[in-house]
N, C-alpha and C positions, 0 to 999 in steps of 0.2 A: 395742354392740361392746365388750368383754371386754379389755383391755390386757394383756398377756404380763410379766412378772418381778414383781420386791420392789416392794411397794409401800414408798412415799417416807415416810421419817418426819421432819414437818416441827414443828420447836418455834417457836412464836411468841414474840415478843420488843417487850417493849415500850420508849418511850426511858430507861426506867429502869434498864434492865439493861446500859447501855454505859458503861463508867466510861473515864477521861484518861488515858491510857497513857502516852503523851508527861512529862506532871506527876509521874506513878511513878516511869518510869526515870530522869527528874531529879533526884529526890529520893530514889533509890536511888545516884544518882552511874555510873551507867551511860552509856557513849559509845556509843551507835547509828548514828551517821552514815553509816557505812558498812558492809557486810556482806561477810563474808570474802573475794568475788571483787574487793573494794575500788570496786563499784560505791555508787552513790549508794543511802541507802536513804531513803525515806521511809514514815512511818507509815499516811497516807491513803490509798496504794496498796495494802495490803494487805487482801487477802479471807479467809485462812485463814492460822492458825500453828499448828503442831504442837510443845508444851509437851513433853519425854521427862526422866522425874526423872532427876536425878543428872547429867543432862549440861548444859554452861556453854552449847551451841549452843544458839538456836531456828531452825525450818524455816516458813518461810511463804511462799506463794505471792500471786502479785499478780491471778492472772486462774485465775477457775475450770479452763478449760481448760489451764491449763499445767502439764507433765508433769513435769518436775525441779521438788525445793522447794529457795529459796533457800537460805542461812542466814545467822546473825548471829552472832556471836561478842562476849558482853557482856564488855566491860574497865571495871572499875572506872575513873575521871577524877580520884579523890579521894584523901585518905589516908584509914586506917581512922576516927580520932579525928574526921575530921569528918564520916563519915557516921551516918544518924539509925538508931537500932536499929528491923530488919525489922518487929520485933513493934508499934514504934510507929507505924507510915507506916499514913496512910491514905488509901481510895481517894474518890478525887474524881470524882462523877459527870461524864457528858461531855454531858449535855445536863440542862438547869432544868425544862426542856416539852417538851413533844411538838414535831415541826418540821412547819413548813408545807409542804404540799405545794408545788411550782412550780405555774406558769402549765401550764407544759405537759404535766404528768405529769394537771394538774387533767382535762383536754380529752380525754385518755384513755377 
């Protein structure tokens, strides 16, 4: 049986390609906490963000299927003098290893 539209273009990804977001925007002095509907934001809920150059908002959604993207509105928390210049920060991977699978995902 023959499947109908675009075939799916899927990039694989190993644990080496997720770097510490969280440790970035810290040490960029960025306040995240909240996102401009002044809802809670948290990092580990997010599935997609949409990076647009030149603009201060980012869009990211928390559930594939969700039709509006949030947003976030980055405020610096700092003064200029003490944050670390862009060109020097570097990215901290977000895992050492590969992660083990669960019990249950194993059973699968």
């Amino acid at each position: 049986m023959q499947r109908k539209g675009n075939k799916i273009d899927v990039k694989e990804m190993g644990f080496e390609s997720f770097y510490d977001l969280k440790t970035l925007f810290s040490a960029m002095g960025l306040n995240i906490a909240e996102n401009v509907d002044g809802n809670e934001f948290k990092i580990n809920e997010v599935k997609i963000f949409d990076f647009q150059k030149g603009s201060k908002l980012i869009r990211y959604k928390t559930s594939y299927g969700q039709a509006e993207w949030s947003s976030l509105n980055f405020k610096v928390k700092r003064r200029r003098s003490e944050l670390q210049d862009i060109k020097n920060l570097i990215l901290k991977k977000a895992y050492s290893k590969p992660l083990q699978l669960s019990e249950n995902k194993k059973g699968i």
